[in-house]
N, C-alpha and C positions, 0 to 999 in steps of 0.2 A: 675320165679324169677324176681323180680322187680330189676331194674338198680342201687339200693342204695345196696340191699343186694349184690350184681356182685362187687360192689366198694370195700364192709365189707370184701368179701371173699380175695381179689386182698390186701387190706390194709395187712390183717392179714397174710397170707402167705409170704409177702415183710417182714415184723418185724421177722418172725421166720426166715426167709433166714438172715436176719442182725444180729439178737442172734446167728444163730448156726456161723458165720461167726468168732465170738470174740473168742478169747480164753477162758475168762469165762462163756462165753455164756449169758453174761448181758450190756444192755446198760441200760440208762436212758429215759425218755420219750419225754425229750427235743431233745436230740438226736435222737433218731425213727422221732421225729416229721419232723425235718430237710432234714435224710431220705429218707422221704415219699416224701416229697418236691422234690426229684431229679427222683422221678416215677409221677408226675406230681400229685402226692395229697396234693393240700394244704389243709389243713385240721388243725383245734382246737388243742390246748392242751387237751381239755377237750372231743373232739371226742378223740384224743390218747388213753384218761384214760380210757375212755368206751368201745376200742377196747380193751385193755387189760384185763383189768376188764373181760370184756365177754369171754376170751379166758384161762384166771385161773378158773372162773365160771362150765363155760361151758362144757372144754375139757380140762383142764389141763395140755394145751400147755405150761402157762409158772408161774412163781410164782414172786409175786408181793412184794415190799417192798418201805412203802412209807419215801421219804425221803427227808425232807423239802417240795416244791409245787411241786417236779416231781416226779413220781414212774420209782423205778428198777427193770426191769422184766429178769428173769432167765430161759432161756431154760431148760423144764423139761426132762425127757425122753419120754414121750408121741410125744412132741412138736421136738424131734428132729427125731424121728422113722414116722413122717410127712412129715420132709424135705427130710429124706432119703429115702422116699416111702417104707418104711417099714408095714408101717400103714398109714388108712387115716382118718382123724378129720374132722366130719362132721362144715359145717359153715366155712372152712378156703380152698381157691382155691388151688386144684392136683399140685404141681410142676411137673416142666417138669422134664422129665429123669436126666436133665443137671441139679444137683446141684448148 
């Protein structure tokens, strides 16, 4: 695994730990973005979109609604039987036992 995919996986698992965290299990991607920023990812809006994106696509972690220039991504049940090691989504980094 190349050190950008290591990043992808580490992003993406950080966004589903922040959705399942809400009570609706949604934020916006401005906010994820900010986030990211306090796990030391600065990182695009538009890398954001692309993590997303890839992870409705993909694995149908979470479901997207776009709304004005940010998208709102919705923890699915896929994406939360992830966080709770229930199940695991290929392309998005194992959480640790600790929720």
């Amino acid at each position: 695994m190349d050190y950008q995919e290591h990043i992808n996986k580490d992003v993406r698992l950080i966004i589903l730990k922040a959705l399942y965290s809400q009570d609706d299990y949604s934020l916006n991607s401005s906010i994820l973005q900010t986030l990211l920023e306090n796990y030391g990812h600065t990182e695009s809006r538009d890398y954001v979109h692309n993590q997303l994106r890839w992870m409705e696509r993909n694995v149908q972690a979470v479901k997207l609604t776009q709304a004005g220039t940010v998208l709102v991504a919705t923890l699915t049940s896929a994406g939360r039987d992830h966080v709770e090691r229930r199940a695991r989504l290929e392309g998005i980094k194992r959480p640790s036992p600790e929720v």
